[in-house]
N, CA, C and O of each residue as an XYZ file, in Angstrom:
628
protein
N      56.134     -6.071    -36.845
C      57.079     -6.337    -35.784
C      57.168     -7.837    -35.508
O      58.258     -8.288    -35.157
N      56.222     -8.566    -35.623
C      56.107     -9.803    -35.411
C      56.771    -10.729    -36.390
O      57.522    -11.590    -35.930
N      56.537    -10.632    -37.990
C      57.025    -11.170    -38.989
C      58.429    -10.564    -39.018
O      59.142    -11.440    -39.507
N      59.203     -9.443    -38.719
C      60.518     -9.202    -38.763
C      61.470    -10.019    -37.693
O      62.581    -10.502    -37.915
N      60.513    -10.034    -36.149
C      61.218    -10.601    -35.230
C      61.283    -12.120    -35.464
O      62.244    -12.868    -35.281
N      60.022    -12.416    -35.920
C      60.168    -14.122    -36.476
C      61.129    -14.727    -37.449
O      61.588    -15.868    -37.496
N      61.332    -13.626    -38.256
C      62.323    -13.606    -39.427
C      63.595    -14.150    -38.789
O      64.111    -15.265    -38.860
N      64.034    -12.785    -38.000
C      65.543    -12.569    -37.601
C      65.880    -13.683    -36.917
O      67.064    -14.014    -36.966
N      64.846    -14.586    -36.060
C      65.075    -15.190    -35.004
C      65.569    -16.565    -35.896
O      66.528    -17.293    -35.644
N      64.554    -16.679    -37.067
C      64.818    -17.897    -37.892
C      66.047    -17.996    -38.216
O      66.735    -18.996    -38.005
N      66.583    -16.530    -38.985
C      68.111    -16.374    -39.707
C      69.051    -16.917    -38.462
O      69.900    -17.753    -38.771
N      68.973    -16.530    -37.145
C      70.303    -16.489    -36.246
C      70.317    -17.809    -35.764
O      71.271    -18.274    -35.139
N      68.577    -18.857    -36.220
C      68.798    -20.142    -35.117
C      69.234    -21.211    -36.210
O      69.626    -22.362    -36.019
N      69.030    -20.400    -37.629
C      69.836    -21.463    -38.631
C      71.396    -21.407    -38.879
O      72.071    -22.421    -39.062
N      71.994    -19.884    -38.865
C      73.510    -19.864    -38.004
C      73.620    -20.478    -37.082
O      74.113    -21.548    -37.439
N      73.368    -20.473    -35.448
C      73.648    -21.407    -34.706
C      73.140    -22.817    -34.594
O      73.323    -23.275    -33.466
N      72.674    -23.469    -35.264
C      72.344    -24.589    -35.662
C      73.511    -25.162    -36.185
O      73.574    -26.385    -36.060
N      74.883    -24.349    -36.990
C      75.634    -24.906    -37.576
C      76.713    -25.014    -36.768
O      77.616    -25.738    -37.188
N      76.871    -24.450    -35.649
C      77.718    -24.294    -34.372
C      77.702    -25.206    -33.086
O      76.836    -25.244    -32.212
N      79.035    -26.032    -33.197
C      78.956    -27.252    -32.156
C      79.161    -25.886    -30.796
O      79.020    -24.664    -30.763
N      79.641    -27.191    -29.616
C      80.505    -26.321    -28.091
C      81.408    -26.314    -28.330
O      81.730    -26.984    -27.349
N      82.418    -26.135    -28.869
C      83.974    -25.840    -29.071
C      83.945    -24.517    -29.725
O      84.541    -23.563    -29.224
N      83.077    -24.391    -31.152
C      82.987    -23.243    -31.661
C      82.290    -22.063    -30.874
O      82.620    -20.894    -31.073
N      81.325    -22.419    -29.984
C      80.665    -21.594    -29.358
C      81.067    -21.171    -28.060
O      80.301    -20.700    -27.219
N      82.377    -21.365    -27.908
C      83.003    -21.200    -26.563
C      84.357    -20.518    -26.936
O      85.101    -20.069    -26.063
N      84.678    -20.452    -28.408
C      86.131    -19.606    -28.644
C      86.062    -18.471    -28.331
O      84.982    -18.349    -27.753
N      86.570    -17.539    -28.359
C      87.024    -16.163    -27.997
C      88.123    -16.003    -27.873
O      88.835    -16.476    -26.988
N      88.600    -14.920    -29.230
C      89.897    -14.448    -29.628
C      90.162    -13.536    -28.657
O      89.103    -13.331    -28.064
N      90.892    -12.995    -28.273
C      91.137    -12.094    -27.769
C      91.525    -10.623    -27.590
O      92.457     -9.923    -27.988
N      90.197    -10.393    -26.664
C      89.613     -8.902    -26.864
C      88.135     -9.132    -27.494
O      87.424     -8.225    -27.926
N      87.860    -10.271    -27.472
C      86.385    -10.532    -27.967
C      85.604    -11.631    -27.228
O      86.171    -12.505    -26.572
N      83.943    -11.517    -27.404
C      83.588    -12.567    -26.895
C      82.787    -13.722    -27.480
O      82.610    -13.529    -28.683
N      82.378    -14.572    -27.156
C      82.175    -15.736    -27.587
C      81.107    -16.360    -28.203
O      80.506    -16.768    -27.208
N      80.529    -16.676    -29.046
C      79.364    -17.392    -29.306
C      78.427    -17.248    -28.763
O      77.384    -16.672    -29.071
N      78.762    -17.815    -27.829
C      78.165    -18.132    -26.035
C      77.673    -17.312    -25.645
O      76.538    -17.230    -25.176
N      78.649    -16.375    -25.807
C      78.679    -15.465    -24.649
C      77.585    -14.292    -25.274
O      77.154    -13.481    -24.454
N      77.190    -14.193    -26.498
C      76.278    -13.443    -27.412
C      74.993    -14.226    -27.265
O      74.141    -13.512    -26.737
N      74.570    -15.384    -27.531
C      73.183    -15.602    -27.438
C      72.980    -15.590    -25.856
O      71.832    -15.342    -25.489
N      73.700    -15.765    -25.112
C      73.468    -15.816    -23.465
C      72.878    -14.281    -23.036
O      72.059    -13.913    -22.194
N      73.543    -13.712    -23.841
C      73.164    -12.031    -23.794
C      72.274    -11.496    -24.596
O      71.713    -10.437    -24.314
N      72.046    -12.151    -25.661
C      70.361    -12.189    -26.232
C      69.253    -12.555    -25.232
O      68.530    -11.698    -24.723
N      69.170    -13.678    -25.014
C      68.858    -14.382    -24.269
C      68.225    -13.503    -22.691
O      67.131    -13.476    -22.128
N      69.496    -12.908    -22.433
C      69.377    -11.943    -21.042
C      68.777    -10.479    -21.316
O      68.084     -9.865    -20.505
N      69.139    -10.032    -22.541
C      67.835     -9.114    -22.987
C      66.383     -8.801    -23.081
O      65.583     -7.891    -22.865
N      66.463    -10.090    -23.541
C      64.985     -9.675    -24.285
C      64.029    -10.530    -22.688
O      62.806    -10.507    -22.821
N      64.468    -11.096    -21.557
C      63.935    -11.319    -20.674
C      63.901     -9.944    -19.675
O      63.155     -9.817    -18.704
N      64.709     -9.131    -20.064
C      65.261     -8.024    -19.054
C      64.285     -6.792    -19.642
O      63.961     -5.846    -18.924
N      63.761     -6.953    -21.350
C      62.973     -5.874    -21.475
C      61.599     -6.641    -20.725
O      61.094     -5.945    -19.844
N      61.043     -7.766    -20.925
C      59.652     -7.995    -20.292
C      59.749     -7.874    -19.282
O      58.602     -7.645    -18.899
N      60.758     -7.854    -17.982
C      61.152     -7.393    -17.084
C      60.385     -5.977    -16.747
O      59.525     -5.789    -15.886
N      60.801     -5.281    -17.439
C      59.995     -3.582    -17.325
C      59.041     -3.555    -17.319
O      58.258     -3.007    -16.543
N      58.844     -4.325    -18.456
C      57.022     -3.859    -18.656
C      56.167     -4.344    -17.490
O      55.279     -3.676    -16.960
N      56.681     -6.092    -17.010
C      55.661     -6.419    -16.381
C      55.621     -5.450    -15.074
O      54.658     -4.931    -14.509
N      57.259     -5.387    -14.752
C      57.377     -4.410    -13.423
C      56.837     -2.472    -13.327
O      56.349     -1.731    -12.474
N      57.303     -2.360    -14.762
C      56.120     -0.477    -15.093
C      54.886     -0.974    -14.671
O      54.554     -0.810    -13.497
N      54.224     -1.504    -15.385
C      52.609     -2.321    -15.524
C      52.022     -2.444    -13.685
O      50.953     -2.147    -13.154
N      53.346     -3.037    -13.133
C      52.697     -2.811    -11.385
C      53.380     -2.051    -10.463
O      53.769     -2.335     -9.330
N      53.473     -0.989    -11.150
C      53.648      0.577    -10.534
C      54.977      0.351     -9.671
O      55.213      1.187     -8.799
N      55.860     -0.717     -9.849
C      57.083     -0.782     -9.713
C      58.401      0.573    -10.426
O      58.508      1.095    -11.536
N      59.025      0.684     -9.412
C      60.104      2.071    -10.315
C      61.368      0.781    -11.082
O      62.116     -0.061    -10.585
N      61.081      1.198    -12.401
C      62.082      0.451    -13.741
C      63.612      1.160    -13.179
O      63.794      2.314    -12.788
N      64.393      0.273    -13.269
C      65.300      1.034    -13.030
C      66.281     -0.050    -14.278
O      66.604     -1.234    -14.374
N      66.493      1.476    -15.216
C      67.019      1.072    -16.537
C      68.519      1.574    -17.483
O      68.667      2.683    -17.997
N      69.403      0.558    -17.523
C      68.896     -0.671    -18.168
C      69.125     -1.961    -16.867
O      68.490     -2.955    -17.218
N      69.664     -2.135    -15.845
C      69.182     -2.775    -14.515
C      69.503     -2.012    -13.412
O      69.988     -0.896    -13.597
N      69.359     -2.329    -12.555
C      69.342     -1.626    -11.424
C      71.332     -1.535    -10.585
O      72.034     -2.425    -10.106
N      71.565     -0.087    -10.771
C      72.615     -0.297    -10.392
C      73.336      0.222    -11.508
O      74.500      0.613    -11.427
N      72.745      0.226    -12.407
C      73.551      0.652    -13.411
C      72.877      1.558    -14.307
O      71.678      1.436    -14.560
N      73.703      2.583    -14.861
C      73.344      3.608    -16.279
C      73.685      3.030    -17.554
O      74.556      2.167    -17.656
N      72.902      3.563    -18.714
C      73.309      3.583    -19.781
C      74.582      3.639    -20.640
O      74.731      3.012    -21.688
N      75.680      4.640    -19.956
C      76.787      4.570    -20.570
C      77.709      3.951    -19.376
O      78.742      4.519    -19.021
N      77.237      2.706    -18.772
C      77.604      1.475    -18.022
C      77.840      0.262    -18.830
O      78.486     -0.749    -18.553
N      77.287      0.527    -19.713
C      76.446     -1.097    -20.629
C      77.848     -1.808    -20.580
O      77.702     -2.896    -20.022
N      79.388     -1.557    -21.025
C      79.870     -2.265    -20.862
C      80.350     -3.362    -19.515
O      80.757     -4.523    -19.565
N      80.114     -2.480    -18.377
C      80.797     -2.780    -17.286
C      79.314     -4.019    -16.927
O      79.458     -5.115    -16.385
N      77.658     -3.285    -17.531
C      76.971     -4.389    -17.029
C      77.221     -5.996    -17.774
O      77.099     -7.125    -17.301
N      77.706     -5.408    -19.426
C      77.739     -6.808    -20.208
C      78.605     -7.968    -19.514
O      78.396     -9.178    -19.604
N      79.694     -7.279    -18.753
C      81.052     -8.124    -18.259
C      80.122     -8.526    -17.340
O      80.101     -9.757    -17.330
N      79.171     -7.953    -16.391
C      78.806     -8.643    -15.255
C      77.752     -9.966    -15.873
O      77.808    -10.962    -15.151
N      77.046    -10.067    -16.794
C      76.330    -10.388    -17.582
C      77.498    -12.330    -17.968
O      77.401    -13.459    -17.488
N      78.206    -11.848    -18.776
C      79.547    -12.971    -19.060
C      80.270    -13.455    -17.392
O      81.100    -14.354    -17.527
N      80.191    -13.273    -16.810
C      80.729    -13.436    -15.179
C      79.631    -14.600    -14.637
O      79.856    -15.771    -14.330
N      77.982    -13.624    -14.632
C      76.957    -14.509    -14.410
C      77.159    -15.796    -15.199
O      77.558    -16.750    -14.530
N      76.989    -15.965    -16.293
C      76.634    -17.046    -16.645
C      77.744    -17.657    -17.079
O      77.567    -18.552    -17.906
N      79.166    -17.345    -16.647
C      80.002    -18.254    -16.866
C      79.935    -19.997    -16.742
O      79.635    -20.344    -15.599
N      80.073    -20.700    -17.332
C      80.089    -22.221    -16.981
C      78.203    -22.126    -18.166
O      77.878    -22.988    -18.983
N      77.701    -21.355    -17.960
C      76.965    -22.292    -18.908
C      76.930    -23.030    -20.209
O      77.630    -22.438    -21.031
N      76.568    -23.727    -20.524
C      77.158    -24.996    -21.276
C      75.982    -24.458    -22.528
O      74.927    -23.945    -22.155
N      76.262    -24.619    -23.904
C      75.874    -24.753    -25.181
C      74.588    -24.832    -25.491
O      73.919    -23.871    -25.869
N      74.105    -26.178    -25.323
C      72.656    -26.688    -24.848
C      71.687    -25.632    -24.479
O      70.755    -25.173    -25.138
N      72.267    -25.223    -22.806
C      71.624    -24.667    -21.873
C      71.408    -23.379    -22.330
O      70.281    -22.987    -22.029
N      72.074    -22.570    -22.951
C      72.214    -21.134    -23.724
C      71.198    -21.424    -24.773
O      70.202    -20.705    -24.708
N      71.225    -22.536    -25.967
C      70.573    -22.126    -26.917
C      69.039    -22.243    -26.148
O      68.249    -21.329    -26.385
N      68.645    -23.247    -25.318
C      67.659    -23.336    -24.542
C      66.950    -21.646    -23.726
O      65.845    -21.123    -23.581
N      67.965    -21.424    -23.484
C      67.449    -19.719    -22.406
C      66.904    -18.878    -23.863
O      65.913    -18.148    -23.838
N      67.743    -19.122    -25.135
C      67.677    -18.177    -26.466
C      66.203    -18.409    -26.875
O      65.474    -17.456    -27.151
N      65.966    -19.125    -26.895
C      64.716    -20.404    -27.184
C      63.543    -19.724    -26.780
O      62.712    -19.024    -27.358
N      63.763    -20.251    -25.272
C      62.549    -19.509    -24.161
C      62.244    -18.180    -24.138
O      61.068    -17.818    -24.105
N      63.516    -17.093    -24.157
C      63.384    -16.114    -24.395
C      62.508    -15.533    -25.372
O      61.707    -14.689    -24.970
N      62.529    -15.909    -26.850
C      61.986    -15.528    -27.710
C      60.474    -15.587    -27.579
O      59.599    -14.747    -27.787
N      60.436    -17.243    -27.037
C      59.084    -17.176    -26.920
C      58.504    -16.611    -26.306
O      57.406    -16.176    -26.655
N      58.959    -16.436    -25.315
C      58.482    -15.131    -24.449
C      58.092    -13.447    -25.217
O      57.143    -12.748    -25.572
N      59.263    -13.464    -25.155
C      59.022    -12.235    -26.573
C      58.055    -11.883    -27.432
O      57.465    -10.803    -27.406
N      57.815    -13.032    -28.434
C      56.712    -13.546    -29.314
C      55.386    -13.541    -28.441
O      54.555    -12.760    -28.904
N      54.887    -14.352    -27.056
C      53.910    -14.240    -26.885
C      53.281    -12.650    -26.260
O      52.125    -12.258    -26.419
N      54.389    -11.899    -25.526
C      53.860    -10.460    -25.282
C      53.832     -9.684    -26.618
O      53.048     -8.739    -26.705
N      54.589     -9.989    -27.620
C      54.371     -9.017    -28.704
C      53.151     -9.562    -29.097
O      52.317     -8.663    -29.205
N      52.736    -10.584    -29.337
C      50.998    -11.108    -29.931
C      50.101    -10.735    -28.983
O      48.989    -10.311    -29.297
N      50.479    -10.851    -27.802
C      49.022    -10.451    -26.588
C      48.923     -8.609    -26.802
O      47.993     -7.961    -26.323
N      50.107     -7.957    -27.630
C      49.575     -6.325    -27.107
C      49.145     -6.333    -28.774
O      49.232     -6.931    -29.847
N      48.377     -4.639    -27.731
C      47.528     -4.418    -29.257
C      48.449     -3.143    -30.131
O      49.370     -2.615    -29.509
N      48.202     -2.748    -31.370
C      49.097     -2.264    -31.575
C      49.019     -0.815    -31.003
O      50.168     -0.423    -30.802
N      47.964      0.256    -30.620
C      48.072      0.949    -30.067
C      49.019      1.125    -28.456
O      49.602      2.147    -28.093
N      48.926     -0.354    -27.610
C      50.194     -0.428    -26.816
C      51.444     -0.601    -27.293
O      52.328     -0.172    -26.551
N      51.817     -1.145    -28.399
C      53.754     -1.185    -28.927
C      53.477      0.041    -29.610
O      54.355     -0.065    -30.467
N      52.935      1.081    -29.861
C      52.837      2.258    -30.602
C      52.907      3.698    -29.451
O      53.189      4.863    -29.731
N      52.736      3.419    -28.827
C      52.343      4.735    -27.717
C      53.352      4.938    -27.318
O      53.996      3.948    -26.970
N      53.922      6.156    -27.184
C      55.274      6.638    -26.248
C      54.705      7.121    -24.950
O      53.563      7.487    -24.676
N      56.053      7.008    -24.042
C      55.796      7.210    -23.034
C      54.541      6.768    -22.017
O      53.972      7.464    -21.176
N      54.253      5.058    -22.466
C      53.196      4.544    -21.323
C      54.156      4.417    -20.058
O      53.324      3.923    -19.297
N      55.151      4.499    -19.401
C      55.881      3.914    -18.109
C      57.711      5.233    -18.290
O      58.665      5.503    -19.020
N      57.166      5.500    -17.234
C      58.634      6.804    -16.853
C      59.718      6.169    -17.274
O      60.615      6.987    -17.482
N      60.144      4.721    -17.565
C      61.412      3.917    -18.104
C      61.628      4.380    -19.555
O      62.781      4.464    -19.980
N      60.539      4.695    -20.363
C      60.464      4.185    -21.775
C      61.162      5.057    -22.467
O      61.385      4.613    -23.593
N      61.712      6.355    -22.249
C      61.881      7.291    -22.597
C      61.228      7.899    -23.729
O      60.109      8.252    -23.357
N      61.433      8.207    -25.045
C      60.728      8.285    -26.224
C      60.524      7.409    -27.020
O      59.923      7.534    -28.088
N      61.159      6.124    -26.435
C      60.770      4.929    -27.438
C      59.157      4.470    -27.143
O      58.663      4.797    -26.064
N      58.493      3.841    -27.955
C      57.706      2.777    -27.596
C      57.968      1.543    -27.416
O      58.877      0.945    -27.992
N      57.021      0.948    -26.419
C      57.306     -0.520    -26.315
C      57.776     -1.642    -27.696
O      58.561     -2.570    -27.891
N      56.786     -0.898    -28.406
C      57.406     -1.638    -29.487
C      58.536     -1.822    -29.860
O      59.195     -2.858    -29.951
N      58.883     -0.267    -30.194
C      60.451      0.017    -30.287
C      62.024     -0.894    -29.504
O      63.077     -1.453    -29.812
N      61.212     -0.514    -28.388
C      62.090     -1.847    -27.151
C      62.001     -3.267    -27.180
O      62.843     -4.097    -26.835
N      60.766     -3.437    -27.681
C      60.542     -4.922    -27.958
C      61.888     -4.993    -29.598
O      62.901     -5.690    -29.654
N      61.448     -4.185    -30.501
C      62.048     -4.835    -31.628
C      63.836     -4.748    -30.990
O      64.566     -5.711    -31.224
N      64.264     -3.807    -30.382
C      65.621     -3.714    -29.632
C      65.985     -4.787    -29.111
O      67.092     -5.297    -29.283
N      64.885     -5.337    -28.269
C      65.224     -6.351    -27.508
C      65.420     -7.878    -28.409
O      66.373     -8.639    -28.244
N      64.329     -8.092    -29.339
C      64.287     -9.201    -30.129
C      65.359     -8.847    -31.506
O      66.589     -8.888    -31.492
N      64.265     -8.421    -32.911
C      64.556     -8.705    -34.362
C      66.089     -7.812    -34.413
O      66.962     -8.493    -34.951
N      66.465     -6.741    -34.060
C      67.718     -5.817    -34.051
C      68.995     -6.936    -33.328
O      69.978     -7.256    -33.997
N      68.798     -7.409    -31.981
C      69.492     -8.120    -30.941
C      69.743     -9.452    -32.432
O      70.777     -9.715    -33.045
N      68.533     -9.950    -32.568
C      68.754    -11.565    -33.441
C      69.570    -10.977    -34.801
O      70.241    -11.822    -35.393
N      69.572     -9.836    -35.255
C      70.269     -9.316    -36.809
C      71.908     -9.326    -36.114
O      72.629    -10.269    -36.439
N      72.443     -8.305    -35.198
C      73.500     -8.167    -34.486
C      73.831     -9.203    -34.379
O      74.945     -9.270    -34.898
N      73.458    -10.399    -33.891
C      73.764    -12.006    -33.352
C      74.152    -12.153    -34.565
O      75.343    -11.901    -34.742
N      73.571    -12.467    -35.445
C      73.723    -13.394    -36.874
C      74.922    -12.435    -36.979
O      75.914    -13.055    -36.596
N      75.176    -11.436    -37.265
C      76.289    -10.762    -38.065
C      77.662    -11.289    -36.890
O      78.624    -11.774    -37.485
N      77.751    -11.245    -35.839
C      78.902    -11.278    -35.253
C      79.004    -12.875    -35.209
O      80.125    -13.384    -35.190
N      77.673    -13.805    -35.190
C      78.244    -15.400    -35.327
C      78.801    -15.471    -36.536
O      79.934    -15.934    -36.406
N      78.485    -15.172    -37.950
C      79.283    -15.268    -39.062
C      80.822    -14.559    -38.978
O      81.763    -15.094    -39.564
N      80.943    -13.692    -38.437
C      82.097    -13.116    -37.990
C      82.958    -14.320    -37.328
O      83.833    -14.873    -37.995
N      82.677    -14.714    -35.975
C      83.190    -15.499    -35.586
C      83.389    -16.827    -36.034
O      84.334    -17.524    -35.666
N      82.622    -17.137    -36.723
C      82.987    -18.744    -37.810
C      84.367    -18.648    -38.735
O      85.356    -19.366    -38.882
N      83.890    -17.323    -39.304
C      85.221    -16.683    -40.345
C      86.388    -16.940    -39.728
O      87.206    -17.770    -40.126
N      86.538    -16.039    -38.454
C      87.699    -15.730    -37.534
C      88.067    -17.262    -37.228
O      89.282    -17.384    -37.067
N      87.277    -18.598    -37.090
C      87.687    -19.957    -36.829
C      88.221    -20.683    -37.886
O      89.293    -21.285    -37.833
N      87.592    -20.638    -38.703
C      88.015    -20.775    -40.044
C      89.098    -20.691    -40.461
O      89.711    -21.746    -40.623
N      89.788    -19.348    -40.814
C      90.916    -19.218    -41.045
C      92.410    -19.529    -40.279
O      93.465    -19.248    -40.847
């Protein structure tokens, strides 16, 4: 889990590495932006350590945030692009950054019997942490890379 998420994270920060703020702020329409994808990486994978730390102190998870259901996700993503409207290029790849590391250091501090166990916290449903962790990180950073090459294409032409 660790060498896949390290992987993916490498592939998507050498795609956006090749991406100024002009490119990372287009959005065709009916789609969203550069930006607007690692900002939401970014807001993931802080939103799964979110759970854990809050399961972990007998806090009620309320998932995937509070206020909202599962077959919401779109209406939360828009709220998600709303929030962080105005953030600037820099500041995004920076949150993408932190995030990971974050990521990276709870996936190294658990052991593997904790990212392996189902059902440690009433949130988890049948996944394991792990499972959510790789959702949150190496799956999230594969998705990224595929829709930033998408969107370069779509500039491109």
């Amino acid at each position: 889990l660790l060498n896949v998420t390290k992987n993916e994270f490498a592939k998507l920060t050498r795609i956006l590495d090749t991406v100024d703020e002009t490119h990372a702020k287009f959005a065709p329409v009916g789609e969203v932006s550069i930006l607007d994808v690692v900002l939401h990486r970014a807001h993931w994978a802080q939103l799964f350590l979110g759970w854990v730390r809050d399961g972990r102190a007998g806090i009620d998870v309320q998932t995937p945030d509070t206020g909202y259901k599962w077959n919401q996700l779109k209406a939360y993503n828009a709220t998600l692009r709303q929030r962080y409207a105005g953030t600037g290029w820099i500041e995004a790849r920076e949150q993408l950054l932190t995030a990971h590391a974050n990521l990276m250091a709870f996936l190294t501090a658990e052991t593997h019997a904790t990212l392996s166990t189902p059902h440690l916290h009433p949130w988890m449903n049948d996944w394991t942490i792990g499972r959510w962790g790789e959702a949150s990180g190496a799956s999230h950073y594969r998705s990224a890379s595929k829709y930033v090459r998408k969107m370069l294409k779509v500039q491109v032409a």
